[in-house]
MMTF fields as JSON, N, C-alpha, C and O atoms, coordinates in Angstrom:
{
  "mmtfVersion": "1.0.0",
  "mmtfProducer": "UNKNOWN",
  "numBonds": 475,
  "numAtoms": 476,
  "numGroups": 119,
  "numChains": 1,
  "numModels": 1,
  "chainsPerModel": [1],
  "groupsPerChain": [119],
  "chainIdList": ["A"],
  "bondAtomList": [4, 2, 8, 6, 12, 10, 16, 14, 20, 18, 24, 22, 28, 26, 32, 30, 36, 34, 40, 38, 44, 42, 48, 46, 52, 50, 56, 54, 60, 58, 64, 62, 68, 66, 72, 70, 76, 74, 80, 78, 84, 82, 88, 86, 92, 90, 96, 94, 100, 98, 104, 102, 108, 106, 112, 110, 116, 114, 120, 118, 124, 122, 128, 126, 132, 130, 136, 134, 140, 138, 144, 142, 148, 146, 152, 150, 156, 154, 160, 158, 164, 162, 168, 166, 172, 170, 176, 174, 180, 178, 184, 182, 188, 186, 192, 190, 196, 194, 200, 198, 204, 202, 208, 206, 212, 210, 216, 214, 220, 218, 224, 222, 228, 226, 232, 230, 236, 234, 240, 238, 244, 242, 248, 246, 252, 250, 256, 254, 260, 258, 264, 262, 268, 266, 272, 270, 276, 274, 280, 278, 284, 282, 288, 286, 292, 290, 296, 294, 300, 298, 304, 302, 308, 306, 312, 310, 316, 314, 320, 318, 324, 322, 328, 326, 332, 330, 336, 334, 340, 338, 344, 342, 348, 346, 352, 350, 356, 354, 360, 358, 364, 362, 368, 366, 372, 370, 376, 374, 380, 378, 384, 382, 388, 386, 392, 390, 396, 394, 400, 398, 404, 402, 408, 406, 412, 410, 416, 414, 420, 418, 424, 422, 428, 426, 432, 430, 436, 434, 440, 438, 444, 442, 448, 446, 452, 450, 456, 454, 460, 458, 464, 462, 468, 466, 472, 470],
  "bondOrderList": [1, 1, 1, 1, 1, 1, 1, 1, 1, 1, 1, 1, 1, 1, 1, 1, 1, 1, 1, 1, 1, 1, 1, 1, 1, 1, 1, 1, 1, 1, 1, 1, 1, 1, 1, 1, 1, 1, 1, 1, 1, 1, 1, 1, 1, 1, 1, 1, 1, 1, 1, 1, 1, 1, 1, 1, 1, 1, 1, 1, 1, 1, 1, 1, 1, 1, 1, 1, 1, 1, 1, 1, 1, 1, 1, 1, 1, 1, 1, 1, 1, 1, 1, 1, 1, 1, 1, 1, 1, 1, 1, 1, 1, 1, 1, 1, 1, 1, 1, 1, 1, 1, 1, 1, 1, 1, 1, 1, 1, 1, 1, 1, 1, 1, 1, 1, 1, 1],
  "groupList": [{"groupName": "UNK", "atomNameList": ["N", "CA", "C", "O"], "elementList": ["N", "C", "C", "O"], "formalChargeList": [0, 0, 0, 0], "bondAtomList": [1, 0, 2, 1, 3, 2], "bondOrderList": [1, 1, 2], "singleLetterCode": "X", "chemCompType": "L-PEPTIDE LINKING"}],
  "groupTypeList": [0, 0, 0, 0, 0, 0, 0, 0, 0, 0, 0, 0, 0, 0, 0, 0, 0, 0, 0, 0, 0, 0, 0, 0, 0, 0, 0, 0, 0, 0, 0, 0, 0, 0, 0, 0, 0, 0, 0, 0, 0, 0, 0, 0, 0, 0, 0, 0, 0, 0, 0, 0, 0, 0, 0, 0, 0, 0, 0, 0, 0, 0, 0, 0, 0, 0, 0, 0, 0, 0, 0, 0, 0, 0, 0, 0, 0, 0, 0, 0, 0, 0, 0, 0, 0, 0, 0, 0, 0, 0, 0, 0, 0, 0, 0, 0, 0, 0, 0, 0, 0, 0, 0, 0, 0, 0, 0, 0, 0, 0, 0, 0, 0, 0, 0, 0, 0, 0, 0],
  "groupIdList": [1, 2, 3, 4, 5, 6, 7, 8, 9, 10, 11, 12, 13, 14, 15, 16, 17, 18, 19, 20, 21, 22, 23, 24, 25, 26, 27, 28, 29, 30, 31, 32, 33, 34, 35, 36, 37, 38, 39, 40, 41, 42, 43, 44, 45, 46, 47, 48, 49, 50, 51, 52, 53, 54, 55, 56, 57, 58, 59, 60, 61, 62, 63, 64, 65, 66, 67, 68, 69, 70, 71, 72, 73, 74, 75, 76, 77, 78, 79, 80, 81, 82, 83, 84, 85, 86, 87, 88, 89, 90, 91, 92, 93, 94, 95, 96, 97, 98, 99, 100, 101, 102, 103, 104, 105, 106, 107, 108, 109, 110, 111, 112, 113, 114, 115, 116, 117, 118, 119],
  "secStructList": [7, 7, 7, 6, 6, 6, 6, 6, 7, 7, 1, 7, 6, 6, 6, 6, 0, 0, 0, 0, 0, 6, 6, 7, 7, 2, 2, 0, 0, 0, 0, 0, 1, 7, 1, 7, 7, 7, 5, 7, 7, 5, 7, 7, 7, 7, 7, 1, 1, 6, 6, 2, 2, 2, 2, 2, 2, 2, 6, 6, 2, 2, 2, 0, 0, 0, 0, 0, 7, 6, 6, 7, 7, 5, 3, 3, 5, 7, 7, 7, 6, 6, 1, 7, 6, 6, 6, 2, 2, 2, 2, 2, 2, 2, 2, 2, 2, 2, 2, 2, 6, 6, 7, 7, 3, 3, 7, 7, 1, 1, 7, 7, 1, 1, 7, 7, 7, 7, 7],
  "xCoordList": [150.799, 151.346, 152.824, 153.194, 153.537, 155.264, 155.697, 154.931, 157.299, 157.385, 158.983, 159.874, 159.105, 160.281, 161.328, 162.469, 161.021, 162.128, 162.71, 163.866, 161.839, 162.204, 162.884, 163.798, 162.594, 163.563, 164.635, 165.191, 165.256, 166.452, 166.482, 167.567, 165.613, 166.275, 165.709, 164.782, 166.515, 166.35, 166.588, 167.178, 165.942, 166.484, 165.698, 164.499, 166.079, 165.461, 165.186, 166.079, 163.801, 163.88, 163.969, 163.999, 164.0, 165.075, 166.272, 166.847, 167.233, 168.245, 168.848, 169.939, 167.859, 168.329, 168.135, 168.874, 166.999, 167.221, 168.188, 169.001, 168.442, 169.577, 170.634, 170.529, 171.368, 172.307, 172.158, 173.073, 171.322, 171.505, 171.649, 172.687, 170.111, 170.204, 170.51, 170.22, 171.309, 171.61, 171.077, 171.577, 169.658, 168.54, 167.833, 167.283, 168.261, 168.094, 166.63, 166.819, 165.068, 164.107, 163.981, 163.189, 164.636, 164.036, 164.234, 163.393, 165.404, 165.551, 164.572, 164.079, 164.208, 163.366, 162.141, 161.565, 161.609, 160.132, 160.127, 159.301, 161.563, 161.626, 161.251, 160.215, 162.183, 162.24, 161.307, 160.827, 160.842, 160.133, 158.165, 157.201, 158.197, 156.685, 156.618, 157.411, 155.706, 155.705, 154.463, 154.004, 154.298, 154.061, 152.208, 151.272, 151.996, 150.568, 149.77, 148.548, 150.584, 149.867, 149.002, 149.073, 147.978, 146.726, 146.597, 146.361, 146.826, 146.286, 147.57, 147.979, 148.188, 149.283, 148.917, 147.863, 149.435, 148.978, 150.647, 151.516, 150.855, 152.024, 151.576, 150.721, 152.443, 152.53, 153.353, 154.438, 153.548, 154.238, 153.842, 153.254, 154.169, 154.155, 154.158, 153.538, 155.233, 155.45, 156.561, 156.795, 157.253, 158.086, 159.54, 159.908, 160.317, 162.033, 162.151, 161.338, 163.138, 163.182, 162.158, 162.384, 161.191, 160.456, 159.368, 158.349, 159.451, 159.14, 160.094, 159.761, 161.437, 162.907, 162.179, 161.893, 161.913, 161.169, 159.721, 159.386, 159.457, 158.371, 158.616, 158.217, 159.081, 160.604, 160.287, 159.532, 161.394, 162.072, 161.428, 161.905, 160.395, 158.819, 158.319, 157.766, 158.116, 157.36, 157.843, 157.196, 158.864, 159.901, 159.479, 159.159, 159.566, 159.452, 158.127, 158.348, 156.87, 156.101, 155.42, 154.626, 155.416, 154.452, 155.687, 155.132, 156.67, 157.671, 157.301, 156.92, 157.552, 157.713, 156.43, 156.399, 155.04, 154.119, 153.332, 152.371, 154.33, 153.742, 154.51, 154.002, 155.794, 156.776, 156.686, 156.613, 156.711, 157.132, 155.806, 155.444, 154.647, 153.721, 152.428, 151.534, 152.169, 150.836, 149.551, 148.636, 149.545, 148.15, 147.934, 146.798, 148.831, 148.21, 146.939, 146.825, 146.209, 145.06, 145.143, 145.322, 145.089, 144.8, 146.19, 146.971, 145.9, 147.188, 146.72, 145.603, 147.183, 146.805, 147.883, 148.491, 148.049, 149.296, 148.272, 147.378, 149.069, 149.131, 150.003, 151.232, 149.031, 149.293, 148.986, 148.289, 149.232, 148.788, 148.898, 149.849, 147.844, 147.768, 149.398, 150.027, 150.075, 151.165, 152.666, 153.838, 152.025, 153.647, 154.198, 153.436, 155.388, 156.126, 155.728, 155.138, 156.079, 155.534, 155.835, 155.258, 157.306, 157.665, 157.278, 157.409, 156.584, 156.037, 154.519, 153.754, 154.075, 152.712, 152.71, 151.801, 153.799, 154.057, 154.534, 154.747, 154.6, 155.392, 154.04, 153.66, 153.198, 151.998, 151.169, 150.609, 150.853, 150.098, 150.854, 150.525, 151.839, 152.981, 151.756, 151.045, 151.845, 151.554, 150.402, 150.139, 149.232, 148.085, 148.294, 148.168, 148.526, 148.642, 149.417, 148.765, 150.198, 150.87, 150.213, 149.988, 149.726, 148.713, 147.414, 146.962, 146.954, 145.304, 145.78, 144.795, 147.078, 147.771, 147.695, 147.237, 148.084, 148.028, 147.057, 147.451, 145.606, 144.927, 144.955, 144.147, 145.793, 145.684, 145.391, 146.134, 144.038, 143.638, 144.322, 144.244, 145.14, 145.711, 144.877, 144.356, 144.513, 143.98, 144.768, 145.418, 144.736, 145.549, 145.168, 144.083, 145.392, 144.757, 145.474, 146.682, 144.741, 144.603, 144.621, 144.418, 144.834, 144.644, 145.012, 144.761, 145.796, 146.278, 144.92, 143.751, 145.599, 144.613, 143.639, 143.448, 143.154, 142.256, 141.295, 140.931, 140.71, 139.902, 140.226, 139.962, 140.828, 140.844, 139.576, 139.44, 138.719, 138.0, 138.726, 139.629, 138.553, 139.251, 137.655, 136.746, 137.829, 137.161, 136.837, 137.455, 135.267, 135.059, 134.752, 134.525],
  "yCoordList": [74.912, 75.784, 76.005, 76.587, 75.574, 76.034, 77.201, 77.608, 77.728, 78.407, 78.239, 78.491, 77.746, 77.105, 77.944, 77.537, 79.202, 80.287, 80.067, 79.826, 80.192, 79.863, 78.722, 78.762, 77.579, 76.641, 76.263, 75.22, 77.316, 77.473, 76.439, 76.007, 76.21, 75.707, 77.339, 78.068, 77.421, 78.781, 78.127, 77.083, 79.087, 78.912, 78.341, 78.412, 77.727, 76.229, 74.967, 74.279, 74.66, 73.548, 72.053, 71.026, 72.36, 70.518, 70.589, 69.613, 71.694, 71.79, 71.862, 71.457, 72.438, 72.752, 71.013, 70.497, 70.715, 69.259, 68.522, 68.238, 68.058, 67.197, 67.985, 67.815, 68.62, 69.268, 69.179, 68.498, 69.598, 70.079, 68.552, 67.996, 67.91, 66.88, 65.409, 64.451, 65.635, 64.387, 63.096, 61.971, 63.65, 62.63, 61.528, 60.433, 62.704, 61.752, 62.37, 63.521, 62.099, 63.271, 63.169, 63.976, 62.339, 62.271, 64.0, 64.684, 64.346, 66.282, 66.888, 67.866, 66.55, 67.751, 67.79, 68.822, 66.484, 66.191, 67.004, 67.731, 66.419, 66.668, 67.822, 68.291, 68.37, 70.515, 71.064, 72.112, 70.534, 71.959, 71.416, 72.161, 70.202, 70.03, 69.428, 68.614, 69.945, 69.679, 68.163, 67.97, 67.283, 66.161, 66.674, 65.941, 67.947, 68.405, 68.197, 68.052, 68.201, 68.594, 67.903, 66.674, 68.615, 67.382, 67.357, 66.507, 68.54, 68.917, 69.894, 70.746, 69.315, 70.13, 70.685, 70.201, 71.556, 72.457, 72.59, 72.974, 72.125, 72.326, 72.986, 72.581, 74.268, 74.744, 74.603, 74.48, 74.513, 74.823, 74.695, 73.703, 75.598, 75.834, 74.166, 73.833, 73.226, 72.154, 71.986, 71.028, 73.173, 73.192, 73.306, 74.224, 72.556, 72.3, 71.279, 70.428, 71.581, 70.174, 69.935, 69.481, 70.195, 70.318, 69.1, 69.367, 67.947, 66.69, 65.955, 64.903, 66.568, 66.059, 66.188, 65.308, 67.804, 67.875, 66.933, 66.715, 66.761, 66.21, 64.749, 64.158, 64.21, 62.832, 62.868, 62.411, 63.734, 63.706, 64.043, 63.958, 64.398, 64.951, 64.017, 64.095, 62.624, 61.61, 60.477, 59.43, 60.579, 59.03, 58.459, 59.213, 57.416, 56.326, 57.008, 57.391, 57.252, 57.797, 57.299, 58.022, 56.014, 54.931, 55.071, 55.318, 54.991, 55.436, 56.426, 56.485, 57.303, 59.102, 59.298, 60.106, 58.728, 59.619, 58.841, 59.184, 57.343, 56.524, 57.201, 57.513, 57.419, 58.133, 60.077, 60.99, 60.034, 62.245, 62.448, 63.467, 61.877, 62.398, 62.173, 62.623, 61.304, 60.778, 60.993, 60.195, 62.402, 63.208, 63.202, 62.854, 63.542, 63.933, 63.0, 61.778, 63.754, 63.506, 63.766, 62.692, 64.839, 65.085, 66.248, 66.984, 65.853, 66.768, 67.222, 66.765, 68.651, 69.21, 69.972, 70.973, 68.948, 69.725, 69.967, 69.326, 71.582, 71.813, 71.216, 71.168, 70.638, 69.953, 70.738, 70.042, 71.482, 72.215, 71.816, 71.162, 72.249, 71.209, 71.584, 70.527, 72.44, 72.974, 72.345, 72.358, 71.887, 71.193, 70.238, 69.808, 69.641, 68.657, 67.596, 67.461, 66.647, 65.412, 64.092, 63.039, 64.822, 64.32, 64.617, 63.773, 66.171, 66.213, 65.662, 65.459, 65.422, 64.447, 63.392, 62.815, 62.899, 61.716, 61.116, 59.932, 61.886, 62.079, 62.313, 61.865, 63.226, 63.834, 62.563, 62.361, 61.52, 60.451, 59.51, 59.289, 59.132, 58.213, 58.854, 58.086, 60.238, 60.348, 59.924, 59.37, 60.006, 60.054, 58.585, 58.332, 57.842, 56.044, 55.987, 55.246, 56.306, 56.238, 56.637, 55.849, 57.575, 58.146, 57.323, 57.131, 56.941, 56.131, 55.04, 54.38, 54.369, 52.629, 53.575, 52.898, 55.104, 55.199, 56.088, 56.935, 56.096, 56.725, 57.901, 58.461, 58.385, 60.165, 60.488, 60.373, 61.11, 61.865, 62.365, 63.581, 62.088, 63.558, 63.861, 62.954, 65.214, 65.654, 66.582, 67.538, 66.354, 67.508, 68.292, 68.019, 69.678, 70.871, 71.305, 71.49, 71.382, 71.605, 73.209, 73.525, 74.391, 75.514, 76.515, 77.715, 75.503, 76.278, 76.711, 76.334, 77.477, 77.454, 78.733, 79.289, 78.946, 80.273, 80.009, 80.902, 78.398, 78.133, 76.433, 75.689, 76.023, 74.937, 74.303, 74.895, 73.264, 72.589, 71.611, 71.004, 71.292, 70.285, 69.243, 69.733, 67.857, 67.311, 67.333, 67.744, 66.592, 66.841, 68.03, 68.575],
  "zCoordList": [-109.366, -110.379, -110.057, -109.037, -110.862, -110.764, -111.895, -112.769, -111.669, -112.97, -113.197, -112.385, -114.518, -114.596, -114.512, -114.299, -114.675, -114.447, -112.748, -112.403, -112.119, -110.79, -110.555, -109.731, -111.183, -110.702, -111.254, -110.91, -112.522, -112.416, -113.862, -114.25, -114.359, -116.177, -116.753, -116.401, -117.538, -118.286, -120.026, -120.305, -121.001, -122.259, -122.962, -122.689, -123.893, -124.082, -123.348, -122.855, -123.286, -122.076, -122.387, -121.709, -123.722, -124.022, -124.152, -123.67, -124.822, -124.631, -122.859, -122.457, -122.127, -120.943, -119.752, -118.914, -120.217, -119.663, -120.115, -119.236, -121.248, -121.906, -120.753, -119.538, -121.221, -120.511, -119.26, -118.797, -118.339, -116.862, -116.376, -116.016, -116.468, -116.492, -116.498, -115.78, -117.745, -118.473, -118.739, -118.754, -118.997, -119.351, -118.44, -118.551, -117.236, -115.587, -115.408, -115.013, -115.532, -115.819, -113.923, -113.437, -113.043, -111.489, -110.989, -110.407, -111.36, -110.609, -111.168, -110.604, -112.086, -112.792, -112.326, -111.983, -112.286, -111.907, -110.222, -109.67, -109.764, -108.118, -108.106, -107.635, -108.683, -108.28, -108.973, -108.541, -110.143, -110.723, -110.464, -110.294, -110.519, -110.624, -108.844, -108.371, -108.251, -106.484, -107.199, -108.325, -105.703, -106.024, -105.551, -105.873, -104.809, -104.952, -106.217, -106.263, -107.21, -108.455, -108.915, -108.934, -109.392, -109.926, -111.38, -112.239, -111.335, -113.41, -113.483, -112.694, -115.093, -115.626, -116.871, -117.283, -117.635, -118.638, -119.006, -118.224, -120.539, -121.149, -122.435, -123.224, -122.505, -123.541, -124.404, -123.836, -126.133, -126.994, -128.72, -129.15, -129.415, -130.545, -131.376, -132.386, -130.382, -131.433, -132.381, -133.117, -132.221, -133.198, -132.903, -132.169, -133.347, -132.949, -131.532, -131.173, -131.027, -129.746, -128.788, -127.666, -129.16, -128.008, -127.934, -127.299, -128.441, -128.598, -127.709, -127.163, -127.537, -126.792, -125.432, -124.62, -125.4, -124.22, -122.984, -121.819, -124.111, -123.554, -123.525, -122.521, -124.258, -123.927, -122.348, -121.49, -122.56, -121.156, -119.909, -118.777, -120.225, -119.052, -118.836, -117.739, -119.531, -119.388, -119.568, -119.589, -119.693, -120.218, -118.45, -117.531, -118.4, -117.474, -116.848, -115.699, -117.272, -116.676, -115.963, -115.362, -115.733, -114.911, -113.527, -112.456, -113.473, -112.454, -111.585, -110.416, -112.62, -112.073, -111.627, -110.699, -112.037, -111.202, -110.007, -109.318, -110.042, -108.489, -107.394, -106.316, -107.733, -106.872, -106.998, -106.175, -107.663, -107.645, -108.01, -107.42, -108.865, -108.926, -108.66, -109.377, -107.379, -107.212, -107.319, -107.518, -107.138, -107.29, -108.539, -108.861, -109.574, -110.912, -111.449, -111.344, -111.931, -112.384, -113.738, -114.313, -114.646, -115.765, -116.267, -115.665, -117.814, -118.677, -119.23, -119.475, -119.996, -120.815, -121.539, -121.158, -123.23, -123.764, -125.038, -125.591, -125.228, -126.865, -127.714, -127.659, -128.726, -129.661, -131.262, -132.001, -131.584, -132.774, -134.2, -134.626, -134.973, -136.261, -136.748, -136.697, -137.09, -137.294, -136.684, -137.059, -135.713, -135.007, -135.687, -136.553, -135.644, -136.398, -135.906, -134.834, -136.794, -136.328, -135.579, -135.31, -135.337, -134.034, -132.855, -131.968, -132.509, -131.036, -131.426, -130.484, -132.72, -132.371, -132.087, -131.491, -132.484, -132.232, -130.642, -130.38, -130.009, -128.487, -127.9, -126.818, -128.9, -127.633, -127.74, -126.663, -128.756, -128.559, -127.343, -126.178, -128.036, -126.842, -125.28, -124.632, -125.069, -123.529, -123.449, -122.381, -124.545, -124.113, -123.678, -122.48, -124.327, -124.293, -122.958, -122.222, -122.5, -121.253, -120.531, -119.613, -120.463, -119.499, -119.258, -118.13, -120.185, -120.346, -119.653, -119.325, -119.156, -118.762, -117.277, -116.357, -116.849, -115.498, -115.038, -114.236, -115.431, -115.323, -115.069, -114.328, -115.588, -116.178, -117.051, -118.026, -117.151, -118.27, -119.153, -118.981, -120.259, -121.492, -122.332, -122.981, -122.56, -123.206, -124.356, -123.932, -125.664, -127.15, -126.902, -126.388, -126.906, -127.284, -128.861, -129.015, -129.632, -130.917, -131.102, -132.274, -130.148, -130.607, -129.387, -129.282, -128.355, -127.441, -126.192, -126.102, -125.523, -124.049, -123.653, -122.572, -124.847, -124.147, -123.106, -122.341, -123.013, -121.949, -121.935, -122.879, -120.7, -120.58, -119.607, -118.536, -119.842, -119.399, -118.462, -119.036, -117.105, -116.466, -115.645, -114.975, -116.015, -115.402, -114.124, -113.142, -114.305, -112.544, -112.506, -111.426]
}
């Protein structure tokens, strides 16, 4: 479990990656997600940059999780019938990326009052 306040992106967190960043996703993965991690849980409405976001969370993802993220096992983003259709379009991209590195993604369609994690 990380919290992005702590590691220092504040604001918007696609505006704040583009920027801090500069579309480099290796610091981000470094500092904010530890390489312990097994199961992630992303939240968002879906709506405005936040498809940018998740870009940039998973862009080279067959990379980023032999190196920064080995443990991960399973994802879990909200995907809401309501979001634009550019972050659906981003949230499939992961599942398909994910299914090539055997990480589970799972949509959540209604947000997280109870997440189920395999196993």
């Amino acid at each position: 479990m990380c919290n992005i306040n702590a590691a220092g992106v504040t604001g918007n967190i696609a505006t704040s990656l583009q920027r801090f960043f500069n579309g480099s996703l290796d610091p981000f993965v470094r500092d904010l997600i530890p390489t312990s991690v097994t199961h992630l849980v992303l939240e968002s409405e879906g709506m405005g940059p936040y498809d940018k976001a998740l870009d940039a969370l998973f862009r080279h993802f067959r990379a980023v999780r032999r190196s920064q993220l080995p443990n991960l096992q399973e994802v879990h983003i909200a995907c809401k019938q309501a979001a634009d259709n550019a972050y659906k379009q981003q949230c499939n991209k992961i599942v398909a990326e994910g299914d090539r590195e055997g990480v589970v993604v799972r949509l959540q369609p209604f947000g997280f009052s109870s997440v189920n994690w395999d196993g």
